[in-house]
C-alpha positions in Angstrom: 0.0 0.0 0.0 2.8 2.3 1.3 4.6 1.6 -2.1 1.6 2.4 -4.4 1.1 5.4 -2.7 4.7 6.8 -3.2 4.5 5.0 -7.2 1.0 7.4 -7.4 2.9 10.2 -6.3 5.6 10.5 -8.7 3.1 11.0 -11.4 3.8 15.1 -10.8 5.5 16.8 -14.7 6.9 19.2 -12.0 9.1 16.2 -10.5 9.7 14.4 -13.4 11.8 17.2 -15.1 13.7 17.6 -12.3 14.2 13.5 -12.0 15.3 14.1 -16.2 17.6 17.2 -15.1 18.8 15.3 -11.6 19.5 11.7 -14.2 21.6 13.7 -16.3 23.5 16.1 -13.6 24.2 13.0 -11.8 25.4 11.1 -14.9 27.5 13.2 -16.2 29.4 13.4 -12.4 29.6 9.6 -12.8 31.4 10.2 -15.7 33.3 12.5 -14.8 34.9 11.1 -11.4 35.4 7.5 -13.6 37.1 8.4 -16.5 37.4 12.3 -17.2 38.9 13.6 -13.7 42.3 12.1 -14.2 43.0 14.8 -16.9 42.0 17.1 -15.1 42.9 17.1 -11.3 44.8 13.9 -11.2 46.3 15.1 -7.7 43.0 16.6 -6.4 40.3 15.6 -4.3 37.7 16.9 -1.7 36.9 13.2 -1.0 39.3 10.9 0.3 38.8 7.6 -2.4 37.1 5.3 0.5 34.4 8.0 0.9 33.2 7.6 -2.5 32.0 4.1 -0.8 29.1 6.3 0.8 28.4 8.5 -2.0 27.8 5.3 -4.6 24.9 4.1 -2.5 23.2 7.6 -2.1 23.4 8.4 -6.1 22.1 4.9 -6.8 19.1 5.5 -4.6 18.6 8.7 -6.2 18.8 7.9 -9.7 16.9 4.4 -9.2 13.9 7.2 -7.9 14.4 9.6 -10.8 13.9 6.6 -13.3 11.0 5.4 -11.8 9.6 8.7 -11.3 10.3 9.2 -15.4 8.9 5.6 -16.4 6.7 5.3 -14.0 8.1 2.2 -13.0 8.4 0.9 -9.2 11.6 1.7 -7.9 12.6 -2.2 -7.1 12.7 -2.4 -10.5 15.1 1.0 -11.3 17.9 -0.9 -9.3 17.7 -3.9 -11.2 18.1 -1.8 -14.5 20.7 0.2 -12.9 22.5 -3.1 -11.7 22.0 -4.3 -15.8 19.4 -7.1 -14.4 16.4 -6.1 -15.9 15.6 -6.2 -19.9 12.7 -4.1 -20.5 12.0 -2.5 -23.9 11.1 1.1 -23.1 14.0 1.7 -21.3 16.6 3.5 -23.7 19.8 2.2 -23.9 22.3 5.2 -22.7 20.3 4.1 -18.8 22.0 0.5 -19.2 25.3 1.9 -19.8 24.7 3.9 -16.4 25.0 0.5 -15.0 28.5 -0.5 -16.5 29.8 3.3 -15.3 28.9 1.8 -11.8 30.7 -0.6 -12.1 33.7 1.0 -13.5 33.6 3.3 -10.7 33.2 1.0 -8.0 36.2 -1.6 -9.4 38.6 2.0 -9.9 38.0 3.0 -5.8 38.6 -0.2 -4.8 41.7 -0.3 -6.3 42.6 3.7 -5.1 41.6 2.7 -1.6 44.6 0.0 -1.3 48.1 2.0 -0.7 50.2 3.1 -3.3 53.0 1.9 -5.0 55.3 4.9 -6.5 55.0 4.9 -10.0 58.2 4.6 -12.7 57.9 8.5 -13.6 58.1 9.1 -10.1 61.2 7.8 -10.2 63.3 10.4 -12.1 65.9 11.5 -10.5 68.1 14.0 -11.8 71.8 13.9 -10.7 74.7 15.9 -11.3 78.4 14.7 -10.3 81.6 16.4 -10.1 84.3 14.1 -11.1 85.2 11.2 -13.2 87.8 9.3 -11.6 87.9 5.7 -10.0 85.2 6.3 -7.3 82.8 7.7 -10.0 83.5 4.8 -12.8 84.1 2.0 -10.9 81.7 2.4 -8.0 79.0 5.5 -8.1 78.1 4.7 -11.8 77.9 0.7 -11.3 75.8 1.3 -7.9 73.5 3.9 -9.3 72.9 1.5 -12.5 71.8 -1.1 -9.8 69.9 1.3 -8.0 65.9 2.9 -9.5 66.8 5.9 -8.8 69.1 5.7 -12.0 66.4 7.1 -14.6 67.6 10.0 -16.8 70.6 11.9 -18.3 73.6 12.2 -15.9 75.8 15.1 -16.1 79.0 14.8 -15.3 81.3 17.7 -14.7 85.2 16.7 -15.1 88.6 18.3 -15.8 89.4 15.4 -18.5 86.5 15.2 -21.4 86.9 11.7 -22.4 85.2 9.0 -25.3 82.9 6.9 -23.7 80.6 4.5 -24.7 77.3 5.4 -22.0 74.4 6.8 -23.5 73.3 7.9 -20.3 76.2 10.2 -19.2 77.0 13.7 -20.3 80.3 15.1 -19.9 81.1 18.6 -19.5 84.2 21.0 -19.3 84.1 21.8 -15.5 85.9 25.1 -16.5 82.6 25.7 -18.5 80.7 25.3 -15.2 79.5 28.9 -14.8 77.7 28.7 -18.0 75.9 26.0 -16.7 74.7 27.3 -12.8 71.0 27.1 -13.8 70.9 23.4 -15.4 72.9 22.2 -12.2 70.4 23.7 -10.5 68.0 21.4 -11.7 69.4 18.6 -10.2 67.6 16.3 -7.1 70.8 15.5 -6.2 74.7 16.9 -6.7 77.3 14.7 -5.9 80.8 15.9 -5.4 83.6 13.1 -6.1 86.6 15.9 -6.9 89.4 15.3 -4.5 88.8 16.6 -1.3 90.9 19.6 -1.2 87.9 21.2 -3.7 85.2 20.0 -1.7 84.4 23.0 0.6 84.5 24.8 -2.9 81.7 23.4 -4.2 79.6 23.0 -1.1 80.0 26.8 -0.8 78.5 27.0 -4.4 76.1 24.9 -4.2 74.5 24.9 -0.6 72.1 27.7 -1.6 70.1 25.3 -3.7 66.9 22.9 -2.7 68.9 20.3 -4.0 70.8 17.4 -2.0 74.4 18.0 -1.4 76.4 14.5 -1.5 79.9 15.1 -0.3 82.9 12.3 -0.5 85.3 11.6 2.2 87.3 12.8 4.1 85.7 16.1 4.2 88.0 18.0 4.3 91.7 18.2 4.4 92.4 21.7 6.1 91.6 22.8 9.6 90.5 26.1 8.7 87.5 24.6 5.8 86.5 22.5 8.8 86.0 25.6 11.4 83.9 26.8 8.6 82.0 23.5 8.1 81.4 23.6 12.0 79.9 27.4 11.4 77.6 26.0 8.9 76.2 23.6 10.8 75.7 25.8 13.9 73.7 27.7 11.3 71.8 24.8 10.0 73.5 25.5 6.3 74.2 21.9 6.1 70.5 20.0 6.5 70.9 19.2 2.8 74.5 17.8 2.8 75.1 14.3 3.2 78.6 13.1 3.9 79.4 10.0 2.6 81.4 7.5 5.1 82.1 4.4 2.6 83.2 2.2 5.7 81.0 3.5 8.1 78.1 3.0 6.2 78.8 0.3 4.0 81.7 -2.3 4.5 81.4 -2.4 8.3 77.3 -1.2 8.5 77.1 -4.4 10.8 79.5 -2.9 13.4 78.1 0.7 13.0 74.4 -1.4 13.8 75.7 -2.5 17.1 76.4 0.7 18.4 73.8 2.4 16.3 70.7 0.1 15.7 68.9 2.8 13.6 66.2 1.4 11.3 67.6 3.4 8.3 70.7 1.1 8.9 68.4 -2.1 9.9 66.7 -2.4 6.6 69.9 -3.6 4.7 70.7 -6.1 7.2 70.2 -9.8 7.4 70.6 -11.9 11.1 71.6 -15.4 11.4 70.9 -17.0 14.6 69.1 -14.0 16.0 66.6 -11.4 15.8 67.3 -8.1 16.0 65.7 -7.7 19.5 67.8 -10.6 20.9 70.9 -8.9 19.5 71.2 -6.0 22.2 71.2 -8.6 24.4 73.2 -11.2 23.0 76.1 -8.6 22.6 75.6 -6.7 26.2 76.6 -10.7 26.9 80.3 -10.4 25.9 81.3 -8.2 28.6 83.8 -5.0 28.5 85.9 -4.8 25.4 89.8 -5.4 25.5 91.5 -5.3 22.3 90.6 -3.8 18.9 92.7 -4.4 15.6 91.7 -3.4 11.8 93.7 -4.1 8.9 92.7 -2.6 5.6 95.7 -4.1 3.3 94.6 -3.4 0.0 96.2 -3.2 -4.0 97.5 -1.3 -6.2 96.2 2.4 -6.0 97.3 4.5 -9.1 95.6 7.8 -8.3 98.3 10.4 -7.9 96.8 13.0 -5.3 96.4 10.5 -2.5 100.2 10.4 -2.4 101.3 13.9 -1.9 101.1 15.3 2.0 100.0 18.5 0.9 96.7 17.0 -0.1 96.2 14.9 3.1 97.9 11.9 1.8 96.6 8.3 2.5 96.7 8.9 6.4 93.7 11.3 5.5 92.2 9.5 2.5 92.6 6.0 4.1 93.2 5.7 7.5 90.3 7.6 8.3 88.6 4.5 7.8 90.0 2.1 10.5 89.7 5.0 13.0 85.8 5.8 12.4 85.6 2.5 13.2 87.2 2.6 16.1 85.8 5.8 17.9 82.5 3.9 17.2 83.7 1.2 20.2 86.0 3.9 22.2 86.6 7.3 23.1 87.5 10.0 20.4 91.0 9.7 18.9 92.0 12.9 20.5 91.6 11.0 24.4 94.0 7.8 22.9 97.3 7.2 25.0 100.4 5.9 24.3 100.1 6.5 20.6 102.9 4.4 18.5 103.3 4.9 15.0 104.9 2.7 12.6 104.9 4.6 8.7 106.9 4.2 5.6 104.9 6.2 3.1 106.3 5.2 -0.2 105.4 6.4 -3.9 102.9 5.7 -6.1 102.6 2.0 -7.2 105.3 1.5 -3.7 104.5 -0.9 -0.5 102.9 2.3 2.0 102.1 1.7 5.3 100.4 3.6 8.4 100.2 1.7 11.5 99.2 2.8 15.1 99.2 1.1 18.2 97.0 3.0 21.3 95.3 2.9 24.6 91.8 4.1 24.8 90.3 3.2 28.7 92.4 0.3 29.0 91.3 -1.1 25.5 94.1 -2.0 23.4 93.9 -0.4 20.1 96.0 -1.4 17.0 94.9 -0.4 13.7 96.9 -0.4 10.2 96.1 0.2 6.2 98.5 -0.9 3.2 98.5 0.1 -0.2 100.6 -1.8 -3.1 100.4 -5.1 -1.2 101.0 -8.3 -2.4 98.3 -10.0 -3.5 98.8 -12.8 -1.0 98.7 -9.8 1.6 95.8 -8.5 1.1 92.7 -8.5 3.6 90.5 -6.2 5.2 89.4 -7.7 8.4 88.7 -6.7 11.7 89.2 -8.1 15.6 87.6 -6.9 18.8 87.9 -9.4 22.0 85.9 -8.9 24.7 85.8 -10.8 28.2 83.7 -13.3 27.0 83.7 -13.2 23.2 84.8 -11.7 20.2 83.6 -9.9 17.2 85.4 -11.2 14.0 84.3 -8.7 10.7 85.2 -9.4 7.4 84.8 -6.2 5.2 84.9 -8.0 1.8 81.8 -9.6 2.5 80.6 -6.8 4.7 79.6 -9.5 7.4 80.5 -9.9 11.2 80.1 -12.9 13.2 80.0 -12.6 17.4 80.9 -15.1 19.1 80.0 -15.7 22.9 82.7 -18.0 24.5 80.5 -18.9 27.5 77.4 -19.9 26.1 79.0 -21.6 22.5 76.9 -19.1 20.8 77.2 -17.2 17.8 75.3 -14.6 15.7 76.3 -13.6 12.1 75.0 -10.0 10.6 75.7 -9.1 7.3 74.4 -6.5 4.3 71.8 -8.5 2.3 72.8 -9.6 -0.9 70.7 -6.7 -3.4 73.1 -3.9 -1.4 76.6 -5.8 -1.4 77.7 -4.6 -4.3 80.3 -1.0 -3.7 78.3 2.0 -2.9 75.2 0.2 -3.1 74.2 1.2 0.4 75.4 4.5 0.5 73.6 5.0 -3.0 70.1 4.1 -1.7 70.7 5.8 2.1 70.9 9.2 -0.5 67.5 8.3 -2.1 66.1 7.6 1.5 67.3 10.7 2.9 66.2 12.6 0.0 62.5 11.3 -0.7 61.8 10.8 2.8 62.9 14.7 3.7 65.5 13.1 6.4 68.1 15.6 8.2 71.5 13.9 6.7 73.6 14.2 9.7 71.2 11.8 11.3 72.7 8.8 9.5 76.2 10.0 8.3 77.8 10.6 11.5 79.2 13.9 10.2 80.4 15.4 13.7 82.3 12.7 14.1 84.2 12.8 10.8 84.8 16.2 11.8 86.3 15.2 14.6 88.6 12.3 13.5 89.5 14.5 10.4 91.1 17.4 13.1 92.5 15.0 14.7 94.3 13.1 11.7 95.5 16.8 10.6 96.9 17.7 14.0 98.5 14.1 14.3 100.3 14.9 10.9 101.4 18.1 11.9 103.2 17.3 15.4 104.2 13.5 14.6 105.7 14.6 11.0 103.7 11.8 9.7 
């Protein structure tokens, strides 16, 4: 009765022109919101996508009542035509096809309301790097090939323009470079691989722009760049500067996680024996620590500056490694004792040698690097003995294994297979750091590269190393 009543009243002209106008308003939003709006305001919306969940019902009650009030049909019968269940004759065939833009709809928010991937154009990076020697070619260029973030045209500013074969590479005059400001200034990101007694150089050029400042190690190789570097920071000049640590945060990333289980270090890490909760524990286990040694021995290097003290020389460019690794497990190198050095420098394509032996709160300290060593020499290894275990690190294979003398235990960490390859950590910590709007000097230990570097530059100065 109820129904025949409200059929009867929807006989009125008055309300079926404004059920025609309503039909066609209504339509033409459907089709708008399921096809035409992605043109338009692709990154727009009043509605969050899951809302559209309430609005579907509403404008399918509404229309089902405008077509019943314009056919004079019951409205039972509207949804069925609507839901493309219902074959009658009079009805004309653009009110079916409503039916299959419902569906459309629906099928598109459903697939909105699930989170969303990032999509390949997303993905462009723009990257501009300042040198072409060994660090670029053989391990910046290989990593960011490996990485996503590799997707466009990378300029490359160098002193030497050479033939190459990489389609993906531009190479530019660097003495050209103030022609070229505004295209640099393009760049997402700006990595500076010049050696580093040009790094403040560029820094100071480029720390005006939105862009993210990647700076190679050591920072610096003169005390009076690094007071500056210091006023930066106290300015907050460097939040967009990331200084690279290649050790650090790469070949010994296990050790760094001990001391520093951050989750942007976490996530390239894989645990044998252990989860990372148990770890804390596991390691608190092994007592106080008594003796550290590190030994980077490593091959032939033919670069030429490394080898001349007025640039830093390898006790800058390489022994900064061992000894960030060190001031991660005991005091700051300026508060060693009874330091010992043992040095024969060499030339280019010569045996050289830096070795130091140290006391640091009754720890032992003995670190050394080599260069030009014999290839049954070489290694890169570490050893820390505690009371009641020892850490054993192999920096090859950027793995550590702990070993608990007590219990028989042992844990193994080491960098997951996708990020072993050189630089491949360090590559996608930038891209992290840059997409996820993370201050840099949360993850790169920059004060403490500051601090060793001083150091390192002091110890050259009154030990005539």
């Amino acid at each position: 009765m109820i129904l025949e009543i409200f059929n009867a009243s929807l006989k009125s002209s008055t309300l079926k022109v404004f059920a025609v106008y309503f039909l066609i308003e209504s339509t033409v939003w459907l089709i708008y919101y399921t096809i035409l709006r992605r043109f338009f305001e692709e990154r727009y919306s009043i509605y969050h996508p899951i809302e559209y969940f309430v609005l579907i019902p509403i404008l399918l009650c509404s229309q089902a009542v405008a077509i019943s009030i314009i056919y004079t049909l019951a409205v039972d019968e509207s949804f069925l035509i609507l839901m493309g269940l219902s074959e009658i004759d009079k009805i004309p065939f653009y009110i079916k096809m409503i039916g299959i833009l419902y569906l459309a709809f629906v099928l598109s928010m459903i697939l909105n309301g699930f989170p969303s991937e990032k999509r390949k154009s997303d993905n462009y990076y723009s990257i501009t790097i300042f040198g072409f020697g060994d660090v670029v070619t053989e391990r910046l260029l290989p990593a960011l090939d490996r990485s996503y973030i590799r997707k466009n045209i990378i300029n490359i500013y160098t002193i030497k323009i050479i033939e190459h074969n990489n389609k993906d590479i531009n190479l530019f005059d660097i003495k050209k470079l103030n022609n070229r400001l505004d295209d640099v200034a393009l760049s997402k990101i700006i990595w500076i691989c010049t050696p580093s007694y040009s790094h403040i150089e560029y820094l100071e050029k480029f720390m005006g722009l939105n862009s993210l400042i990647v700076i190679e190690k050591p920072i610096s190789v003169n005390l009076n760049e690094l007071n500056i570097l210091k006023k930066m920071k106290s300015y907050n000049l460097l939040d967009n500067v990331f200084f690279l640590s290649y050790y650090k945060l790469e070949k010994s990333l296990p050790l760094t996680y001990l001391i520093y289980p951050s989750i942007y270090y976490a996530k390239y890490l894989e645990f044998k024996n252990a989860d990372k909760e148990s770890l804390s524990f596991f390691y608190s286990k092994l007592g106080n620590l008594k003796s550290l040694s590190i030994n980077l021995i490593e091959g032939m290097d033919n670069r030429d500056w490394p080898y001349k003290d007025e640039y830093g020389g390898h006790l800058l460019e390489t022994f900064i490694h061992p000894v960030v690794i060190a001031s991660q497990y005991v005091e700051i190198p300026q508060n060693w004792k009874d330091l010992v050095w043992n040095i024969y420098k060499g030339e280019k394509n010569k045996e050289l040698m830096y070795e130091l032996k140290a006391i640091s709160k009754g720890v032992d300290v003995h670190l050394r690097i080599k260069k030009n060593a014999k290839k049954n020499d070489l290694k890169k290894s570490a050893e820390f003995v505690y009371e009641n275990g020892k850490i054993i690190a192999d920096f090859n294979k950027k793995k550590i294994k702990i070993f608990n003398d007590k219990s028989g235990q042992s844990i193994e960490i080491k960098v997951k297979n996708e990020f072993n390859g050189n630089y491949d950590v360090q590559v996608d910590l930038v891209k992290t750091v840059y997409e996820d709007k993370i201050t840099p000097s949360l993850i790169d230990g920059f004060e403490q590269q500051i601090e060793i570097i001083e150091w390192l530059i002091n110890q050259k100065s009154e030990s005539n190393l």
